[in-house]
C-alpha positions as CSV (number, residue, x, y, z in Angstrom):
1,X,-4.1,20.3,11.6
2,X,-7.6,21.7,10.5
3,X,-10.1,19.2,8.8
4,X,-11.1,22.1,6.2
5,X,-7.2,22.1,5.3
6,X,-7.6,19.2,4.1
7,X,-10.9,19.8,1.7
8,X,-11.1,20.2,-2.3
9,X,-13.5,20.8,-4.8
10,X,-12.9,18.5,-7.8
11,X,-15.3,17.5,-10.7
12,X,-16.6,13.6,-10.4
13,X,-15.6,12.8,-13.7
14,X,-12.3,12.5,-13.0
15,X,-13.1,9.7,-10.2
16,X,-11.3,6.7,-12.0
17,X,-13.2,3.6,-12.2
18,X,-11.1,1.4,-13.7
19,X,-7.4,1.7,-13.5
20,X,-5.0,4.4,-15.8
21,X,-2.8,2.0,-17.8
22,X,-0.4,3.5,-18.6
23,X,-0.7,6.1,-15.8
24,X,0.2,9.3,-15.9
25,X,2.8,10.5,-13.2
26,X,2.8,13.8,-11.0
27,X,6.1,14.3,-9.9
28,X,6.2,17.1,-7.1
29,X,9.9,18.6,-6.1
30,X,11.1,21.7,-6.3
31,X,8.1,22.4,-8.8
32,X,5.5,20.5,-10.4
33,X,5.4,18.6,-13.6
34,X,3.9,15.9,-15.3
35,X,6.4,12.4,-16.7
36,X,5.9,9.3,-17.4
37,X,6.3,5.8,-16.0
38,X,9.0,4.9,-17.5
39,X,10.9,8.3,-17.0
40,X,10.1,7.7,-13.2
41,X,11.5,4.3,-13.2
42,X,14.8,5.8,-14.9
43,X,14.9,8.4,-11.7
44,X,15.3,5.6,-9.4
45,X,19.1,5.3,-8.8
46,X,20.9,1.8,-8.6
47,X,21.3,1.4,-4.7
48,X,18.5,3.3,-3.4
49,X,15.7,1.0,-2.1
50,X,11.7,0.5,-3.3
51,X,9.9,-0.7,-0.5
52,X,6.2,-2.5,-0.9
53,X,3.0,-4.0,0.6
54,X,2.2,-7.5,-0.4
55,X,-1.2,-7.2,1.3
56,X,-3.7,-9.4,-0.7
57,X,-7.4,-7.9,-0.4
58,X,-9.8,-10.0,0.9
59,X,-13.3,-11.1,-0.5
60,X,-15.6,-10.5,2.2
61,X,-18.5,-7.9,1.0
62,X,-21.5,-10.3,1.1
63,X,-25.1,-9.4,-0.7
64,X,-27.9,-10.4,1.1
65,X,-30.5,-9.3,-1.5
66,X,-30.3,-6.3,-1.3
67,X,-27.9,-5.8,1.6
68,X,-24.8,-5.4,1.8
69,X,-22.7,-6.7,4.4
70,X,-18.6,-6.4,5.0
71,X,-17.3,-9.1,7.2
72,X,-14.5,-7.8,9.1
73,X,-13.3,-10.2,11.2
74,X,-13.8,-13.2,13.7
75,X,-13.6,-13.4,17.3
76,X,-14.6,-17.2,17.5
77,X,-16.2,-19.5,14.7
78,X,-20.1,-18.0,15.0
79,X,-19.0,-14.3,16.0
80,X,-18.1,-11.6,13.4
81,X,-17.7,-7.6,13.6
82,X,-19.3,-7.0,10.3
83,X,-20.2,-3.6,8.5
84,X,-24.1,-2.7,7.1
85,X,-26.6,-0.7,7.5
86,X,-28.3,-1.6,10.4
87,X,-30.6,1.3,11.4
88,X,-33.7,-0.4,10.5
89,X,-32.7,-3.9,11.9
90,X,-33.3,-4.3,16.0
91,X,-31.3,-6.5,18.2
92,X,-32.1,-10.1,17.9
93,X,-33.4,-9.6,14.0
94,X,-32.1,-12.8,12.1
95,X,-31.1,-12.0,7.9
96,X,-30.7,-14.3,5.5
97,X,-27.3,-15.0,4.2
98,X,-26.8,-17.1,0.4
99,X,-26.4,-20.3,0.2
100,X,-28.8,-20.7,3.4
101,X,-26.7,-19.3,5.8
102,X,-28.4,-16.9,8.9
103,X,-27.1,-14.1,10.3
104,X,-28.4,-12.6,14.2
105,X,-27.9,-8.9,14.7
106,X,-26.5,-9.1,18.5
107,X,-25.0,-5.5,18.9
108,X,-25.1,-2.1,17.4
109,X,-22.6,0.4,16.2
110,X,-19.5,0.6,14.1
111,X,-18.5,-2.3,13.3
112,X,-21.7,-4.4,14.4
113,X,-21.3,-7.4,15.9
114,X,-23.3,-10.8,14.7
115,X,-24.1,-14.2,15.1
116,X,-24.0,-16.6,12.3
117,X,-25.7,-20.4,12.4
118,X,-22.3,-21.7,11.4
119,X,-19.3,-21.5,10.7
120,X,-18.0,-19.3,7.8
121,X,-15.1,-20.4,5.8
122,X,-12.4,-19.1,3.0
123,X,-14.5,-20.9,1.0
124,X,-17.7,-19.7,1.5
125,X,-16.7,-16.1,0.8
126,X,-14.3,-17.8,-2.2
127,X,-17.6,-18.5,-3.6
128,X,-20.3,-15.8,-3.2
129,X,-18.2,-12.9,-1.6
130,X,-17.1,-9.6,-3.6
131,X,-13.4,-7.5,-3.3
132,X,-14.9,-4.6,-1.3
133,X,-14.5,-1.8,-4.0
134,X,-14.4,1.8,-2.6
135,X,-17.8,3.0,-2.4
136,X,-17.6,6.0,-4.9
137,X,-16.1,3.8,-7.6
138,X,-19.8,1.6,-7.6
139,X,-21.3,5.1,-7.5
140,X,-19.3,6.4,-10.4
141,X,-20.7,3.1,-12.0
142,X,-24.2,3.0,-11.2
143,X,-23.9,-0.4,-10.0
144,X,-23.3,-1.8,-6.5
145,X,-21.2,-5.1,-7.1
146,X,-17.9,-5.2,-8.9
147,X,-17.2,-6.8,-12.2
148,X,-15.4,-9.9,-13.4
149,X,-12.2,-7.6,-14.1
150,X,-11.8,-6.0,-10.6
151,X,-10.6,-9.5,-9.4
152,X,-7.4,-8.4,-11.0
153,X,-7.5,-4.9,-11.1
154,X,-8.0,-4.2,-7.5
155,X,-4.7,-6.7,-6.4
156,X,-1.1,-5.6,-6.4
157,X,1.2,-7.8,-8.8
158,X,2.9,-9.2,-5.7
159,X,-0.4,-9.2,-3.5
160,X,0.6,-12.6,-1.5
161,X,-0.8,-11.8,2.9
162,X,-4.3,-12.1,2.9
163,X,-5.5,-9.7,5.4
164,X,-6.7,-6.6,3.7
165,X,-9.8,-4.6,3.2
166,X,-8.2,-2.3,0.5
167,X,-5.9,-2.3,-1.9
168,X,-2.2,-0.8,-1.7
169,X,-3.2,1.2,-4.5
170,X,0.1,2.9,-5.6
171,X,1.4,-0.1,-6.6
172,X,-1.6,-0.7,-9.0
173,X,0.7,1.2,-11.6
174,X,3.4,-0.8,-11.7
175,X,4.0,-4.7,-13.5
176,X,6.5,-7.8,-12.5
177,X,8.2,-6.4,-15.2
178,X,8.7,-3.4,-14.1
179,X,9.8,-4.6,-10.3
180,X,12.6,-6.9,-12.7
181,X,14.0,-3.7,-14.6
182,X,14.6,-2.3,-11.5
183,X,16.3,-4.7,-9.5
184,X,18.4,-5.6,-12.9
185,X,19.3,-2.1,-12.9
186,X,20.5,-2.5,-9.1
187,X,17.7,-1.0,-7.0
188,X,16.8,-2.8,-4.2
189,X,13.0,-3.7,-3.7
190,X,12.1,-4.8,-0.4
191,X,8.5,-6.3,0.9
192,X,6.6,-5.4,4.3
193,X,2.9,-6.7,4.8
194,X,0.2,-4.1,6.5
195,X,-3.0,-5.0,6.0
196,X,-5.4,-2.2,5.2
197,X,-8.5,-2.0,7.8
198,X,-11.2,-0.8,8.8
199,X,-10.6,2.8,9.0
200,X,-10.0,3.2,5.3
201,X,-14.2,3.4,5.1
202,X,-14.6,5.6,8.2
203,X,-14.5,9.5,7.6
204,X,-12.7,11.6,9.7
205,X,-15.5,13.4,12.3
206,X,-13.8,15.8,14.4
207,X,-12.3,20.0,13.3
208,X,-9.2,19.3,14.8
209,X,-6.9,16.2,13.3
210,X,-5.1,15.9,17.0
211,X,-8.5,14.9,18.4
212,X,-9.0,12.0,15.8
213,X,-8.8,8.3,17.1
214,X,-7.1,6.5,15.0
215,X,-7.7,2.9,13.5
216,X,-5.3,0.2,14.2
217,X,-3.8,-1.7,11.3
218,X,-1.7,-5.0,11.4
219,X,2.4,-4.5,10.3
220,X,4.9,-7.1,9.4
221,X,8.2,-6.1,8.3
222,X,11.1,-8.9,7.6
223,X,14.0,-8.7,8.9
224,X,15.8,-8.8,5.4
225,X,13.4,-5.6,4.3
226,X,14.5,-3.9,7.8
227,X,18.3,-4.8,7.7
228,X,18.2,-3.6,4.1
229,X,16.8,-0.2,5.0
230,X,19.1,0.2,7.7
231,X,21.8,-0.7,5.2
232,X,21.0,2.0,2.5
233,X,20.2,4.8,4.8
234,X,23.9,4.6,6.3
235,X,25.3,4.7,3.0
236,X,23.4,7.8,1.8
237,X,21.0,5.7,-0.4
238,X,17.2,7.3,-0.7
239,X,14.0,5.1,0.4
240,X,10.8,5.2,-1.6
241,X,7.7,3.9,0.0
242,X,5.4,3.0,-2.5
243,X,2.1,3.8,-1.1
244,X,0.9,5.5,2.3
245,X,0.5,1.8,3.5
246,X,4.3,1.3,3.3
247,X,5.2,4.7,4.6
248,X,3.1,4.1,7.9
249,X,4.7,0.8,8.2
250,X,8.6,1.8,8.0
251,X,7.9,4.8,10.1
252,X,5.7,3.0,12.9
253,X,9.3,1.2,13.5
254,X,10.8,4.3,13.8
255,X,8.2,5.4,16.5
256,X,8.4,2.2,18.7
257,X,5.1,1.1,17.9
258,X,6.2,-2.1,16.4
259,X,7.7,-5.2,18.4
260,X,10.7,-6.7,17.2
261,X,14.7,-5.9,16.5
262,X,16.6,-6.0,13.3
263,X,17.3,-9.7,14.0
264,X,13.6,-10.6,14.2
265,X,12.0,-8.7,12.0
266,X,9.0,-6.1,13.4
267,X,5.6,-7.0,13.3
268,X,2.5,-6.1,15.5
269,X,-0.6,-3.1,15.6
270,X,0.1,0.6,14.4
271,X,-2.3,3.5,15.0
272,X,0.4,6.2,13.5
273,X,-1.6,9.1,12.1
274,X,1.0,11.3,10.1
275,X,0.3,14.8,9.8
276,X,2.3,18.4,9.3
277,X,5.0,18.5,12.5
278,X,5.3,15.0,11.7
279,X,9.3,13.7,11.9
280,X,10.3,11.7,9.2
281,X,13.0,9.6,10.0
282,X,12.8,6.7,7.6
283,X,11.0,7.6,4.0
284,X,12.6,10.1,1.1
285,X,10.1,10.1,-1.4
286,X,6.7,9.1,-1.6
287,X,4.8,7.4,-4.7
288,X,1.1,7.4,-3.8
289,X,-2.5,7.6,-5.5
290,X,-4.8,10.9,-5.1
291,X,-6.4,11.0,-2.3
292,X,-10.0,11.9,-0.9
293,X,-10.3,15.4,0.5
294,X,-10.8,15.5,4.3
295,X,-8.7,11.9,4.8
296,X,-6.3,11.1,7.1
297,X,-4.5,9.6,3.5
298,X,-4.2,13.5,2.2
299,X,-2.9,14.7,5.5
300,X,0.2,12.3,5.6
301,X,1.4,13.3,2.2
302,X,0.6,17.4,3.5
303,X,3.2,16.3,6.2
304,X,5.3,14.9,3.8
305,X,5.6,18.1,1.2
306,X,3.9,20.2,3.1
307,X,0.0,22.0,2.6
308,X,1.5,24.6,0.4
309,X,3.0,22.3,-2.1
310,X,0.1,20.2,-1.8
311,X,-2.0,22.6,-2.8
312,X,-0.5,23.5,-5.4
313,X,-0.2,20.3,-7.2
314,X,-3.7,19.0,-6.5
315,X,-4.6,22.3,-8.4
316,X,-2.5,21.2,-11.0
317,X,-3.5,17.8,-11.3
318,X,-7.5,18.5,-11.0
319,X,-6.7,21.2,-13.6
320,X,-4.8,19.1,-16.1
321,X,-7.9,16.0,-15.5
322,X,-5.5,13.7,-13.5
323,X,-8.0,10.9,-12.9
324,X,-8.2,10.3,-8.7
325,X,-8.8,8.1,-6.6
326,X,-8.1,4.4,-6.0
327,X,-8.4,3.2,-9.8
328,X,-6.2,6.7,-10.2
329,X,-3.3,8.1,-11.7
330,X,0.2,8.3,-9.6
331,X,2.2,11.3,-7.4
332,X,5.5,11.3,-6.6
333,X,6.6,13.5,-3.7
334,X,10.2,14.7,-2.8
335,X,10.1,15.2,0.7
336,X,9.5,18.8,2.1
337,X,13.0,20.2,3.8
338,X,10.8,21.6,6.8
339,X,9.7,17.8,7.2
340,X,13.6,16.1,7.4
341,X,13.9,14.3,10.9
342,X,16.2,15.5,13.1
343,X,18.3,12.6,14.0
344,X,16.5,11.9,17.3
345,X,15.2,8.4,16.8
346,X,18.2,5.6,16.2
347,X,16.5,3.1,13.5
348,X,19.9,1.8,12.4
């Protein structure tokens, strides 16, 4: 797939920076058309299963002043790979951290790797750290750090696994409440942990999606979320993944990149990149946020409907002032015919 298939004009107003409560709903099948929550949740059958990510976003995006520094992750107690801007910083260069804290620049590149003068806890970020908010949502602000109310509005209901640098944001739409109707009603809805990393800030950089390396993100799936899957796809019963998060992590099973059996539950390191050609062998329909032109996000759901129907509803939705992005308003996709797998991959 082409980079430039992927690309969109849209207007910036319609970058959401808080979130759409109530949401409005895309649904994309045969056509396109416009319902509401609460119509959606009615379309989920009793049987059929709603599968989610109870990722819990970390607070790691330190301000040094003026600078703003992602934490990623630890390789002993006084090593991190961290994220800033470091062009004007040399090797060796020491930066102040709050609460007296020092920070050595030791390597270059992306992520940068530091030294720190000791060790840094939960509860150091706990207390001066921020949720790291997708860039364009501070730009749509005009203000760098988040505010008091994105400590709630940027974590899922069930958000429980620490471990993520973005939210799941599909299932920002939806309430406890709503999760009880459903299951009250006799849907099944499952959990699965993958913890969103550090590609989500990385743009794609080559023509040619084939050519693109992608990031590798941490999975988890229970046994009980597995067995039931297994369970409802042998009886004819439809799996929604709510989120892109959820879809790579029941299809990385399906493509042997997770370790594990149905016994044991899965869990280990995915780098799926989902594109058109893609074979689907696990999800029916996709609930999922608008997504950034040119992201590796946009092309799963193209090989999930398809470009053409794609297309078409993104037109639709920019020209009926869906609000996009994270803080956005919801899509549902039926599942393009073309894009049906073909039986070759035994994940019952």
């Amino acid at each position: 797939m082409k980079l430039k298939d992927l690309y969109f004009d849209f207007p910036e107003d319609l970058i959401a920076t808080e979130p759409q409560r109530p949401s409005r709903v895309l649904y994309v099948g045969k056509g396109v058309k416009e319902i509401t929550i609460e119509t959606l949740l009615q379309q989920i059958p009793a049987g059929d299963v709603l599968v989610v990510n109870n990722t819990k976003v970390l607070k790691r995006r330190v301000f040094a002043g003026d600078l703003e520094i992602l934490f990623l992750s630890s390789t002993d107690k006084l090593t991190w790979e961290v994220l800033f801007p470091s062009r004007k910083f040399s090797l060796g260069d020491v930066i102040d951290l709050p609460l007296g804290y020092k920070m050595t620049l030791v390597q270059k590149g992306r992520p940068q790797l530091v030294k720190v003068d000791q060790p840094l806890e939960e509860t150091y970020f706990s207390q001066i750290a921020e949720l790291p908010l997708p860039p364009y949502i501070q730009k749509m602000r005009k203000q760098r750090h988040a505010i008091s109310a994105d400590e709630s509005w940027y974590q899922t209901a069930w958000a429980s696994q620490p471990g993520s640098f973005a939210a799941p944001t599909a299932s920002l739409h939806f309430s406890p409440q709503d999760i009880e109707g459903l299951k009250n009603r006799g849907v099944k809805v499952l959990e699965l942990t993958l913890h969103v990393g550090l590609g989500t800030f990385l743009p794609v950089t080559v023509e040619d999606l084939d050519q693109h390396q992608m990031h590798q993100e941490y999975v988890q799936i229970p046994p009980q979320t597995w067995i039931a899957v297994q369970e409802a796809k042998r009886k004819g019963y439809k799996i929604w993944s709510l989120g892109t998060t959820a879809t790579r992590a029941l299809e990385s099973v399906a493509m042997d990149y997770l370790s594990g059996s149905s016994v044991t539950g899965y869990s280990g390191f995915s780098k799926l990149l989902i594109q058109p050609g893609f074979e689907w062998t696990v999800v029916d329909r996709l609930l999922t946020n608008f997504h950034q032109p040119e992201s590796t996000l946009l092309a799963l759901v193209a090989g999930f409907a398809g470009l053409e129907r794609l297309t078409k509803a993104y037109r639709f939705a920019i020209a009926n002032k869906f609000k996009l992005f994270s803080y956005g308003d919801l899509s549902v996709w039926e599942k393009e015919p073309e894009a049906l797998g073909k039986g070759t991959r035994n994940y019952c």
